[in-house]
C-alpha positions in Angstrom: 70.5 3.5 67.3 72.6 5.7 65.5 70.9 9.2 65.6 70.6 12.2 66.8 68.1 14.1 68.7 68.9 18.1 69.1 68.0 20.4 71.7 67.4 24.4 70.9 66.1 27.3 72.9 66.3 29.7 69.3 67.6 30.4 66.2 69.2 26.6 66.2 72.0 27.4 63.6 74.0 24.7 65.2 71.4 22.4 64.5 70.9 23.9 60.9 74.7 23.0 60.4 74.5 19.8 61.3 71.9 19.4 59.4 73.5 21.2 56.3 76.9 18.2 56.8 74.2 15.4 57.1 74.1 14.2 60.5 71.5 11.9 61.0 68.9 13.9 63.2 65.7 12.4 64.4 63.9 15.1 66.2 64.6 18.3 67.1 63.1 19.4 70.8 62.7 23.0 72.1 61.6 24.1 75.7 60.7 27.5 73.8 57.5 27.6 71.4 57.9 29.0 68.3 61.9 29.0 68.3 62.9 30.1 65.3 65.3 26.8 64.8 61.6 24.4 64.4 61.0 26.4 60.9 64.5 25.2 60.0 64.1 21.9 61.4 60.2 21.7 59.4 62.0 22.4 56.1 64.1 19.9 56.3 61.9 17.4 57.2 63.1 16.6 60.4 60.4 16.1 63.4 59.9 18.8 65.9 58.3 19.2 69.5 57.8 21.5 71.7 58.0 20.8 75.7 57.8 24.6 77.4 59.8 24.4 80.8 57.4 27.2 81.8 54.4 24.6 82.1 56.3 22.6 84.8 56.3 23.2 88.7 60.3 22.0 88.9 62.6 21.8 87.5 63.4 17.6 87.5 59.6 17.6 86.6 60.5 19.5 83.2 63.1 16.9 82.3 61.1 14.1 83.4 59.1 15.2 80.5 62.1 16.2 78.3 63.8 13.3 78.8 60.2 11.4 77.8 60.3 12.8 74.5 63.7 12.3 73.7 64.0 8.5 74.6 61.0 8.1 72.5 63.0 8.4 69.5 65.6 5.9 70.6 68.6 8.4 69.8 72.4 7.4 69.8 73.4 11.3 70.9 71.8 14.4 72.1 73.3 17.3 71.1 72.8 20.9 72.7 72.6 23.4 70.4 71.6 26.9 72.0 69.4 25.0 74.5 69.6 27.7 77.3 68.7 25.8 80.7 70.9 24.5 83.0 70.3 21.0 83.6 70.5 19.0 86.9 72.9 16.1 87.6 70.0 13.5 87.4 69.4 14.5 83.9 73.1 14.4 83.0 73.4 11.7 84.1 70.8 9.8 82.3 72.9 10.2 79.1 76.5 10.3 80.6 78.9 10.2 77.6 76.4 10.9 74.7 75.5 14.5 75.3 77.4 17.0 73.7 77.5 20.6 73.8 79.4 23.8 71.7 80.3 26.6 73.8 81.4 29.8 72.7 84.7 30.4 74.6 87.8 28.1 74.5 87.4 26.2 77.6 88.2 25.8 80.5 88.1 30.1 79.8 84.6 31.6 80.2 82.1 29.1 80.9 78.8 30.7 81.7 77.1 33.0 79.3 79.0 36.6 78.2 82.0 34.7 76.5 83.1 37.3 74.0 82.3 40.3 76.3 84.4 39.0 79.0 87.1 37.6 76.3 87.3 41.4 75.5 87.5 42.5 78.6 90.6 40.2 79.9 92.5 41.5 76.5 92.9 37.5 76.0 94.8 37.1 72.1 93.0 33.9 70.9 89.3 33.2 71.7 87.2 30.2 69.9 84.4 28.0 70.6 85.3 24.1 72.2 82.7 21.2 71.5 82.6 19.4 75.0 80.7 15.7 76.8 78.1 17.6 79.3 78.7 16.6 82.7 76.9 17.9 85.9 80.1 20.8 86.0 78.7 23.6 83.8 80.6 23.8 80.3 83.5 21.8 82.1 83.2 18.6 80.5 85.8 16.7 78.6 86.9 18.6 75.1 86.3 17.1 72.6 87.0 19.8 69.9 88.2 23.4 70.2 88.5 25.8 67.1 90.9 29.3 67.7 90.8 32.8 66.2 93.0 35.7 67.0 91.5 38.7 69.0 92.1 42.1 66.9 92.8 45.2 67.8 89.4 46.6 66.2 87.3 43.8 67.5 83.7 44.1 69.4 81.9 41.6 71.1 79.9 41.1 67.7 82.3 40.6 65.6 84.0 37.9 67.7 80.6 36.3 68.0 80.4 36.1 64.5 83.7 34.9 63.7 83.5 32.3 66.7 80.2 31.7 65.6 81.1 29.9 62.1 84.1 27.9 63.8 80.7 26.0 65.7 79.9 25.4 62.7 82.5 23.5 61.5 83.5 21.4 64.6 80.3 21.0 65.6 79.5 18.9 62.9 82.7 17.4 63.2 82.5 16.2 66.3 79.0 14.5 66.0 80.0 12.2 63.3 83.0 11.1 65.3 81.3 10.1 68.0 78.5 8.2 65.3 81.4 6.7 63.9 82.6 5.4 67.7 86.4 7.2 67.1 85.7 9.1 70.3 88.0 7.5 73.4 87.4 9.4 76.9 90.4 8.5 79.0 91.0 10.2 82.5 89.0 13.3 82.0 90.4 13.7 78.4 89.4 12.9 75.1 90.7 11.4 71.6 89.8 10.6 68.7 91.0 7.4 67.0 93.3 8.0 63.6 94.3 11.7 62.3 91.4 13.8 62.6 92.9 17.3 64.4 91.0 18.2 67.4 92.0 22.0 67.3 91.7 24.2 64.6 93.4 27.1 64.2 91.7 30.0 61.9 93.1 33.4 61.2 91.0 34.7 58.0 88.6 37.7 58.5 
């Protein structure tokens, strides 16, 4: 049991990058049909379905069935990449400690959607993306992996997004193969990572 099931809502570059550093992914799941991130997934030979929240009455009925489709592919991990839905304790709960999630904001700063807007907007001077456990606590769950950049003077909420964006990249990926590789140790709310692997990254290039 050592893969990795993904979960997208769109384009699913996340999922692409792991992909791209050869994480073992057995299925990729959307809730939206015709997410641009399947195509990606269909290239690369990696199964795809489809389950649209919008065809289910509740909520917990929709993850019933999500939850359904991803056991039946026995993963290790499920990893969150763009999936846009926030997800009830129940479901949470059903894979405490082997969900993980990137978010674009260097948490606990700016959970919630908005992140480089609202980065802008409190004049903050480093902003970056964290890679986190998903607990029932919205984008609060134990860091795993953060990655900086500096805020510049000329910057706009695109330009961060784009800069912040390839910093998922690259610890997203990361982190997913520590945790395949069992060096991941939560401890008290906290996490680390057995030997010398840095769990921040600090980038200042354009």
């Amino acid at each position: 049991m050592s893969s990795v099931v993904v979960l997208i809502s769109g384009r699913g570059s996340n999922m692409q990058a792991l992909l791209e550093a050869g994480a073992p992914v057995a299925a990729v799941i959307s809730n939206v049909p015709g997410a641009a991130g399947l195509a990606i997934a269909e290239k690369h030979g990696v199964p795809t379905r489809v389950v649209p929240h919008k065809d289910y009455a509740s909520r917990e009925s929709f993850e019933e069935a999500m939850g359904s489709v991803i056991d039946g592919f026995a993963p290790r991990l499920v990893a969150l990449a763009g999936f846009m839905r926030v997800l009830t304790a129940g479901f949470v709960a059903r894979y405490r400690e082997r969900m993980l999630n990137v978010h674009p904001s260097l948490l606990p700063a700016f959970p919630g959607l908005n992140t480089h807007e609202r980065a802008l907007a409190e004049g903050v001077k480093l902003h970056g993306c964290s890679v986190h456990f998903v607990t029932a606590d919205l984008d609060h769950g134990p860091i795993v992996a953060q990655a900086a950049i500096p805020v510049r003077r000329n910057d706009t909420a695109a330009s961060l997004a784009q800069r912040v964006l390839r910093q998922e990249h690259v610890i997203y990926p990361r982190a997913v193969h520590w945790f395949l590789d069992g060096k991941l140790v939560i401890g008290n709310g906290a996490v680390s990572v057995k030997g010398n692997d840095a769990q921040l990254i600090f980038d200042d290039s354009d």
